[in-house]
PLY file of the C-alpha trace (Angstrom):
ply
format ascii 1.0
element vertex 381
property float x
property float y
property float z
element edge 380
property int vertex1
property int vertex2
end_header
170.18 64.54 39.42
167.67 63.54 36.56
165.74 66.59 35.29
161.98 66.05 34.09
160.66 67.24 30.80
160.07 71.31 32.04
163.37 71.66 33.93
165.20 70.69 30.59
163.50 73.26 29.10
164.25 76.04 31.29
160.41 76.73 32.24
160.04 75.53 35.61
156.82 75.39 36.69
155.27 76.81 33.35
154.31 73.79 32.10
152.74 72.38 34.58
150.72 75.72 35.05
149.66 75.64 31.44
148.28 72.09 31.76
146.43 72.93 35.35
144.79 76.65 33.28
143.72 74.33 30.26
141.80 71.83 32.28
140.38 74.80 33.96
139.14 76.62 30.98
137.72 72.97 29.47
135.65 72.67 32.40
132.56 70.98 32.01
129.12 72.99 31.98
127.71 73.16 35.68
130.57 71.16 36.85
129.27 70.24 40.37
126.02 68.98 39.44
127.85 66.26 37.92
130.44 64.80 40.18
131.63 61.50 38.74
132.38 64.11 35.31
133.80 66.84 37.21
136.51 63.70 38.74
137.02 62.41 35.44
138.12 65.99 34.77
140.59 65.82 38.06
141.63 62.64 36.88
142.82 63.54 33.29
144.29 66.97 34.75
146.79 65.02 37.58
147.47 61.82 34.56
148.35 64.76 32.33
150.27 66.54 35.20
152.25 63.11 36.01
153.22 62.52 32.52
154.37 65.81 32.25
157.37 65.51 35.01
158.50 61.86 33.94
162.03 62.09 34.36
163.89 62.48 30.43
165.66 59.29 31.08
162.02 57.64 31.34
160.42 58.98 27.56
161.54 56.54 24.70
159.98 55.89 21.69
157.49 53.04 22.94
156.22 55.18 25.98
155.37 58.10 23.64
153.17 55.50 21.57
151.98 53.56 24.93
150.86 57.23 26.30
148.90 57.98 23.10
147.30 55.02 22.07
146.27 54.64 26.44
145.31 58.02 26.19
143.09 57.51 23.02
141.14 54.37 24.12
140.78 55.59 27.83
138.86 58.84 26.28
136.87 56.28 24.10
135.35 54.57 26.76
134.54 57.35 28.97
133.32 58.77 25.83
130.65 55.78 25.82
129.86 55.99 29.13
129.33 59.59 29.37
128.34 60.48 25.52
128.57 64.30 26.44
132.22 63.98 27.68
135.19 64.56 27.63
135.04 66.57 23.84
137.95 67.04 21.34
139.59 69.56 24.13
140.92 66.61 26.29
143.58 66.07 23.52
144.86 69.50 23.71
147.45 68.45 26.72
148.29 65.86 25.24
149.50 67.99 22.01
151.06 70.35 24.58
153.12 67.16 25.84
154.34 66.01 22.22
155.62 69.45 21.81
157.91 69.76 24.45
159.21 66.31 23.54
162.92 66.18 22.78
164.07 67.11 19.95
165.95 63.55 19.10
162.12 61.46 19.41
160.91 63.99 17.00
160.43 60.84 14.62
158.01 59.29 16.87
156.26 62.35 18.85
155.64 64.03 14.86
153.34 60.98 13.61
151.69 61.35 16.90
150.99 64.42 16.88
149.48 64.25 13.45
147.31 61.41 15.18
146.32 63.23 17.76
145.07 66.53 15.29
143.06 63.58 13.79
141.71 62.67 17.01
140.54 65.78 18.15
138.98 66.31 13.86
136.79 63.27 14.36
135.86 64.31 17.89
134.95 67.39 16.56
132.57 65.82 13.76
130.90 63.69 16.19
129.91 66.85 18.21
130.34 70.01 16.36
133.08 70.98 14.08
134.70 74.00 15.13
137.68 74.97 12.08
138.82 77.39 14.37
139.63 75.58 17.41
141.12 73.15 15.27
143.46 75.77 13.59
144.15 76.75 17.46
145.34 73.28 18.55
147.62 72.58 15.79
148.91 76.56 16.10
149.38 75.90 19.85
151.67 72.49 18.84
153.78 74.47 16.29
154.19 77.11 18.88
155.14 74.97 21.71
157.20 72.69 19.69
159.00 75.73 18.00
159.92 77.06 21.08
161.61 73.69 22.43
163.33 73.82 19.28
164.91 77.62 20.25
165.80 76.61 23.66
167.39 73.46 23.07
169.59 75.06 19.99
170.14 78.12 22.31
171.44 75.06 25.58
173.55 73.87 22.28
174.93 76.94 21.51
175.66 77.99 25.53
177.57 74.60 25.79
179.44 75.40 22.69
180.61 78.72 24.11
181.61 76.84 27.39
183.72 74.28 25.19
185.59 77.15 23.34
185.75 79.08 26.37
187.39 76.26 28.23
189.86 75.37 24.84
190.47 79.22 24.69
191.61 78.87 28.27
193.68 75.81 27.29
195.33 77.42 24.85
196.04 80.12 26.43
197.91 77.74 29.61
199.54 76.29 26.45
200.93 79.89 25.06
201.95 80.31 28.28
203.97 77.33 28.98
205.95 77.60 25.37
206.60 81.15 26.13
208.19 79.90 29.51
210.11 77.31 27.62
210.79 79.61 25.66
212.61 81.97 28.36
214.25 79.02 29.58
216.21 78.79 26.78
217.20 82.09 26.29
218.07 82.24 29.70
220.06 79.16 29.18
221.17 80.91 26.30
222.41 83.56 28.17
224.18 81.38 31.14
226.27 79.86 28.50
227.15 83.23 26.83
228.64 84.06 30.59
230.21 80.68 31.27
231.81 80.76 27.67
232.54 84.25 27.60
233.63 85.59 31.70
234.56 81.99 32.65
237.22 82.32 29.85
238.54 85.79 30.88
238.43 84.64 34.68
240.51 81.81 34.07
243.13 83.57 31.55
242.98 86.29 34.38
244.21 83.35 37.16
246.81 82.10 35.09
248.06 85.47 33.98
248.12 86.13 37.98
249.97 83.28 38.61
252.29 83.36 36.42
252.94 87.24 37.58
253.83 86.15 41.01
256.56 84.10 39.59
257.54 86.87 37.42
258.18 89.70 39.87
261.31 88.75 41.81
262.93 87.52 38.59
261.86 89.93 35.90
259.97 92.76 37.85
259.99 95.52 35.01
258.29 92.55 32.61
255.85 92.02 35.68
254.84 95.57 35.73
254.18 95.36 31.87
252.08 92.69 32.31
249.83 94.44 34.97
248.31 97.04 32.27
247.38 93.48 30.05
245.63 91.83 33.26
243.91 95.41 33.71
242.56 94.87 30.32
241.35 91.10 30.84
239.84 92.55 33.97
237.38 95.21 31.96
236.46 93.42 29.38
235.38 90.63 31.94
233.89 93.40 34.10
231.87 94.36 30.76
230.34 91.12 29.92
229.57 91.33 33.40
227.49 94.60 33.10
226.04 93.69 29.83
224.93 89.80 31.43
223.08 91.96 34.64
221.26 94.60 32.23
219.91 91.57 29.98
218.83 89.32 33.01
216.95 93.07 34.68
215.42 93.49 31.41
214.18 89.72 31.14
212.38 90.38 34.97
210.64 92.83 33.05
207.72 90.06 32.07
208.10 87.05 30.37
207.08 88.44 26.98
210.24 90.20 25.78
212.06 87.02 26.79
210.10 84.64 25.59
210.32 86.76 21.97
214.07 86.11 22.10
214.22 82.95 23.27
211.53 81.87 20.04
213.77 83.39 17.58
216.77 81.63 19.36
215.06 78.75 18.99
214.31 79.42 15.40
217.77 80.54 14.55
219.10 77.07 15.60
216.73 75.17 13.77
216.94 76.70 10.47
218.98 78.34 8.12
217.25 81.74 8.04
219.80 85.06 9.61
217.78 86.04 12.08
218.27 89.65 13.32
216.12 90.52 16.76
216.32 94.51 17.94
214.91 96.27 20.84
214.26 99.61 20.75
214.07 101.54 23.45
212.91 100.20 27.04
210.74 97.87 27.58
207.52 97.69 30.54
205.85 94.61 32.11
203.75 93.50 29.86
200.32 91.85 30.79
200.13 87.96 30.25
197.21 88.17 27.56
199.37 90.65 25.43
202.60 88.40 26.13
200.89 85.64 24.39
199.30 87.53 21.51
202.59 88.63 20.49
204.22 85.36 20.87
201.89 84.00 19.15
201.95 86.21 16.17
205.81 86.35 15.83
205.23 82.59 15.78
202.47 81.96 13.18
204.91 84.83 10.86
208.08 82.49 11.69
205.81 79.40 10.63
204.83 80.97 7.85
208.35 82.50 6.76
209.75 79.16 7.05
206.98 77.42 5.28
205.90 79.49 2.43
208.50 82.79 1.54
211.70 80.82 0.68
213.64 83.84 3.02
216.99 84.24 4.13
216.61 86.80 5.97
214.31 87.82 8.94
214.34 91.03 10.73
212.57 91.53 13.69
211.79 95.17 15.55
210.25 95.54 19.20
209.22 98.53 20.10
207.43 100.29 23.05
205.60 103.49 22.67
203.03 105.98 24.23
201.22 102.30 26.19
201.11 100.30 23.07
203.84 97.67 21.60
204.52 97.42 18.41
206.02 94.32 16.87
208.16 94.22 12.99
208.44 91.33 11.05
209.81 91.89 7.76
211.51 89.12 5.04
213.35 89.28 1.89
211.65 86.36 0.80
209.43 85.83 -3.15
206.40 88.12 -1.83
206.22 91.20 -3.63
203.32 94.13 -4.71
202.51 92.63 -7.70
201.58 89.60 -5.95
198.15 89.18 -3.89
198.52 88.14 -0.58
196.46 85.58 0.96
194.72 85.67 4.19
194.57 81.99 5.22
193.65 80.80 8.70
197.49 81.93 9.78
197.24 85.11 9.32
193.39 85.48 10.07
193.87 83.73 13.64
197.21 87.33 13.75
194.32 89.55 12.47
191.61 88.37 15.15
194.06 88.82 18.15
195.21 92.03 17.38
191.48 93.21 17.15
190.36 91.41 20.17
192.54 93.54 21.87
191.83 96.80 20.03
194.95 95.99 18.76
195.83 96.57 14.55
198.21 94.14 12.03
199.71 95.11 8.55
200.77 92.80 5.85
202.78 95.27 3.07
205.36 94.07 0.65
208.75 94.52 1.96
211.31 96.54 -0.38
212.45 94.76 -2.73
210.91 91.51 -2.26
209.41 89.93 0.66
206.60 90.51 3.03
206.24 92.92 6.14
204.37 92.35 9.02
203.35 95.21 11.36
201.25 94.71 15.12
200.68 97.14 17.20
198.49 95.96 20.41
198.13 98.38 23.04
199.13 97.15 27.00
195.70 98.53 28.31
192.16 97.60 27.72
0 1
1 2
2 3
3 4
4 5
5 6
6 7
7 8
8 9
9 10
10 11
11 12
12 13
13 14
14 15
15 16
16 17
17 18
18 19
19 20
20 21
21 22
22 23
23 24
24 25
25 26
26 27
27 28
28 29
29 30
30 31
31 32
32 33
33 34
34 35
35 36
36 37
37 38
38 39
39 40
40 41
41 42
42 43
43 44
44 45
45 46
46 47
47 48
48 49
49 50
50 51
51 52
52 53
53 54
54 55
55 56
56 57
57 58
58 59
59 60
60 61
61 62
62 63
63 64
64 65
65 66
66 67
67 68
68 69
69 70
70 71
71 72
72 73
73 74
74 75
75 76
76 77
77 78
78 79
79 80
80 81
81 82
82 83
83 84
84 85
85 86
86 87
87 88
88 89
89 90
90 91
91 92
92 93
93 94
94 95
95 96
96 97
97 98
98 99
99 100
100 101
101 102
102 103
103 104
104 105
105 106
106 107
107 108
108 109
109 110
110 111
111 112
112 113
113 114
114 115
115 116
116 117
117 118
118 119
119 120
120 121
121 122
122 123
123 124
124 125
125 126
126 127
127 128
128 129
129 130
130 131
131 132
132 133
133 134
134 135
135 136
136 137
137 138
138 139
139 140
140 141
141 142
142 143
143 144
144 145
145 146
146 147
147 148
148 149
149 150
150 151
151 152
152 153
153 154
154 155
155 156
156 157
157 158
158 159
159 160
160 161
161 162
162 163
163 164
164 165
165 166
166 167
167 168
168 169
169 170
170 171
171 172
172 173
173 174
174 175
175 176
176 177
177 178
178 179
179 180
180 181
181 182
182 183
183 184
184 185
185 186
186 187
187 188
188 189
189 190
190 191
191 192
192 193
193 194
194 195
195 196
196 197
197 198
198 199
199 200
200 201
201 202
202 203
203 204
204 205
205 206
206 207
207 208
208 209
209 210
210 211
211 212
212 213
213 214
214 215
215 216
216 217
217 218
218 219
219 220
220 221
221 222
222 223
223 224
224 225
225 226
226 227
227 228
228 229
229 230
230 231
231 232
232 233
233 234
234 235
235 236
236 237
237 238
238 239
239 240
240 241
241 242
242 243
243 244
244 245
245 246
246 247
247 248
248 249
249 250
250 251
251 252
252 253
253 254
254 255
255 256
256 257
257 258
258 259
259 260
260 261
261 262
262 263
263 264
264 265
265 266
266 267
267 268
268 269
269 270
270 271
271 272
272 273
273 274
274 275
275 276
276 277
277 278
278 279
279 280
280 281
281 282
282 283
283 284
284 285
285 286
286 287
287 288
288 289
289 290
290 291
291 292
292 293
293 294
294 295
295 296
296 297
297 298
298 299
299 300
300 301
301 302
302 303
303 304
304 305
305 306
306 307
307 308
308 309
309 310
310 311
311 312
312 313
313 314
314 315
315 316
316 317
317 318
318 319
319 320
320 321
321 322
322 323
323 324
324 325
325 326
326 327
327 328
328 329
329 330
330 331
331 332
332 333
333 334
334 335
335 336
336 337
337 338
338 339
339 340
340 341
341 342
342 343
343 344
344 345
345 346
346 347
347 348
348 349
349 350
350 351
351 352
352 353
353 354
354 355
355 356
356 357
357 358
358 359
359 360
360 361
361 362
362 363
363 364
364 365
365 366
366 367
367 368
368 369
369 370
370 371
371 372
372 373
373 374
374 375
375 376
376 377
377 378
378 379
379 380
């Protein structure tokens, strides 16, 4: 739906009011005993009141000119006929109506409005000059054009917020799905670990079985030595079996712990950094915000690790303690004290998470060379 002039604005029906209490106050002397004046007075209040609820899509840059210049020579011949109205006052509106204008005709509705002043000056000469009414008409334009000014930067600024707001949320859907690709692999990580590792026990196990059921009726005291081997192949099977279960209960935790691993898998395949990830102690459900702020952090310090510190090592420490997680990412690589560190947008964007959060990050050298990273976000607003 098109909005006029005064619904872009915000002001409703202010406008419109202001117009109707103008023409009110510039009511002629004895008004009634001069009817064809007191219509003319109607008649410029409901042009004025028209004009002011054109439709946006209507104003252009010839219409603001065709309004003024109509304007101007309709008040000149009225002027004639009735030499004691309308006075310099009758321009007033139409100052109000340049300075609501949009902001993007300012290069038309400016000139106009300096045309109009002039207007109302030699109106005033031909009656009486008033410097203080003047003063007050081009005050009122500054004021009303000022505030259209305000409100359309503060409609710019509002949409602004809702276009961050909705990349913010993109993002976030973003984090979200990398961290989830990022599980996937480590679980896939994980089902290979058990196919390589249990599959190969189970199937030693079978042939060891079956060769033990040949064995006994020909060689039964070798069969029974055999047993305490296949006991052994059965454990350690039984083991990785154990140690499989507590990783998968730990990775239905929350996606965040797993989707930590799986990024330095990922990293750890794709590079030639020795990657060393430890958990210590047990780990909650974290909330999906604070998932992705540490995912996202361990990545930018990955990014940056592979980019800029020339490391060979990486050592990364997850820890969970009285509600708040703490996250260690320390390097051997060519940063040391005597060095200045620089806070680019990398490690600004890790600084502005952690304290959006109430969260807190750390950037000290690492002993003897390299840099250390320390977050610490806690899981509760």
């Amino acid at each position: 739906m098109k909005k006029s002039i005064f619904h872009s604005r915000g002001f409703d029906g202010v406008h419109l009011t202001f117009i109707i209490l103008l023409f009110v106050l510039f009511l002629p002397d004895n008004p009634f005993q001069d009817i064809p004046v007191l219509l003319i007075h109607f008649s410029f209040m409901v042009g004025y009141l028209f004009i002011i609820v054109r439709h946006q899509s209507w104003w252009n840059q010839k219409r603001y000119i065709f309004v003024v210049c109509t304007l101007a020579i309709v008040v000149g011949i009225i002027r004639l006929i009735f030499p004691d109205y309308p006075d310099h006052r009758i321009f007033w509106p139409l100052l109000y109506l340049l300075g609501i204008a949009e902001p993007k005709w300012s290069h038309t509705t400016n000139p106009l409005a300096v045309i109009t002043v002039m207007l109302i000056f030699v109106m005033m000469m031909i009656d009486q000059l008033s410097v203080g009414a003047l003063f007050a008409a081009v005050l009122m334009y500054f004021a009303v054009r000022n505030q259209s000014l305000l409100r359309l930067a503060h409609q710019t600024n509002q949409k602004q917020l809702a276009q961050l707001n909705a990349a913010y949320s993109e993002l976030q859907q973003t984090s979200i799905q990398a961290m989830g690709y990022a599980a996937l692999t480590e679980r896939t990580r994980l089902a290979r670990e058990i196919h390589d590792g249990l599959g190969h026990q189970m199937t030693s196990l079978i042939v060891q079985l079956q060769a033990l059921k040949l064995m006994i009726p020909n060689d039964p005291v070798t069969a029974t030595n055999n047993v305490d081997e296949l006991l052994k192949v059965a454990r350690t099977g039984m083991e990785e079996v154990r140690l499989a279960v507590r990783e998968w209960s730990e990775d239905e935790k929350g996606l965040g712990p797993i989707a930590l691993k799986g990024l330095v898998s990922q990293v750890k395949a794709n590079s030639r950094l020795q990657m060393k990830y430890k958990e210590i102690g047990p780990l909650s459900e974290w909330p999906v915000e604070r998932s992705v702020i540490l995912y996202r952090v361990l990545q930018e310090a990955l990014t940056n690790i592979l980019k800029h510190a020339d490391a060979n090592q990486v050592h990364i420490y997850l820890e969970e303690k009285n509600k708040h997680v703490k996250l260690i990412i320390s390097d051997d690589g060519h940063f040391s004290s005597e060095k200045t560190l620089t806070i680019g947008f990398g490690l600004g964007g890790m600084m502005e998470r952690c304290k959006a959060v109430g969260g807190s990050i750390q950037f000290t050298p690492n002993s003897p060379h390299g840099l250390k990273i320390e977050a610490v976000i806690p899981l509760e607003s």
